[in-house]
C-alpha positions as CSV (number, residue, x, y, z in Angstrom):
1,X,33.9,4.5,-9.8
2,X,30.8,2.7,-8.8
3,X,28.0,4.9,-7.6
4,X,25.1,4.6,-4.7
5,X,21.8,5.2,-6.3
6,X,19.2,6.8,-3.8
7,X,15.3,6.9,-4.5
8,X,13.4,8.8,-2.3
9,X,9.3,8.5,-1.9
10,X,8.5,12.0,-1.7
11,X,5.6,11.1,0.9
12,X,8.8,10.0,3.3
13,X,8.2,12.8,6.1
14,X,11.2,15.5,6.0
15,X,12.8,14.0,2.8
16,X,14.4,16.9,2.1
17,X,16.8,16.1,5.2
18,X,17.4,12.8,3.9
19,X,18.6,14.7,0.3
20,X,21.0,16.9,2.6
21,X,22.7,14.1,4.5
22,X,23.6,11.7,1.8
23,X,27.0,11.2,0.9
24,X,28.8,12.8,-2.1
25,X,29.2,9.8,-3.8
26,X,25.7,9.1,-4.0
27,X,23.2,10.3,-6.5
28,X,19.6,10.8,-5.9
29,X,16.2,11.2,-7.4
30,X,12.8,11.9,-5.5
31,X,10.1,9.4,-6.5
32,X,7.2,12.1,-7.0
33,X,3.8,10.6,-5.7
34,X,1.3,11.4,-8.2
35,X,3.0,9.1,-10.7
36,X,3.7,5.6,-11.2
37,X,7.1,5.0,-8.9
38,X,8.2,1.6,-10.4
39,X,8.1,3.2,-13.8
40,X,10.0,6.4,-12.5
41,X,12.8,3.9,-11.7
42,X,13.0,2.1,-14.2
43,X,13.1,5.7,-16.4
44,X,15.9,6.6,-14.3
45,X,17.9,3.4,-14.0
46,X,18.0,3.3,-17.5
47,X,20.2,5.6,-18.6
48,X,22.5,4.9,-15.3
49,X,25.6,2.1,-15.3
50,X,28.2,1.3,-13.2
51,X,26.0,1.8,-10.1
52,X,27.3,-0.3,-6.2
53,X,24.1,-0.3,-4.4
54,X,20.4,1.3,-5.1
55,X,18.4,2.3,-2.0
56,X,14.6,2.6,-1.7
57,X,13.5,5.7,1.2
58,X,9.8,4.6,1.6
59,X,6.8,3.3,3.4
60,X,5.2,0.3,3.3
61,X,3.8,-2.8,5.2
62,X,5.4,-6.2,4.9
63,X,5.5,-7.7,1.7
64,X,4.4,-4.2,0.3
65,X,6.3,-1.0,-0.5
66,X,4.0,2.0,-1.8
67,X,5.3,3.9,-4.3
């Protein structure tokens, strides 16, 4: 069954209520700040297959995401 993939920034205001409402198929992993986000992803992607869709919960500006 293929899988939604959820990264959240943990500087995303009330990110624990994001956690809470995502749907059962999807798993999750909060991006903590005080590391290198890209390279958390890449960690965690890598040991992940069959995934649908991966979703990025973060802020930014255009042309930039901070994580």
């Amino acid at each position: 069954m293929l899988k939604n993939f959820v990264f959240i920034d943990s500087r995303v205001v009330d990110c624990q209520a994001l956690v809470a409402e995502l749907v059962r198929r999807s798993e999750w992993h909060l991006v903590a700040a005080n590391e290198d986000g890209a390279a958390q992803m890449v960690r965690v992607l890598s040991r992940r297959s069959g995934l649908g869709a991966v979703r990025i919960f973060s802020h930014g500006s255009s042309g930039n995401v901070l994580l």
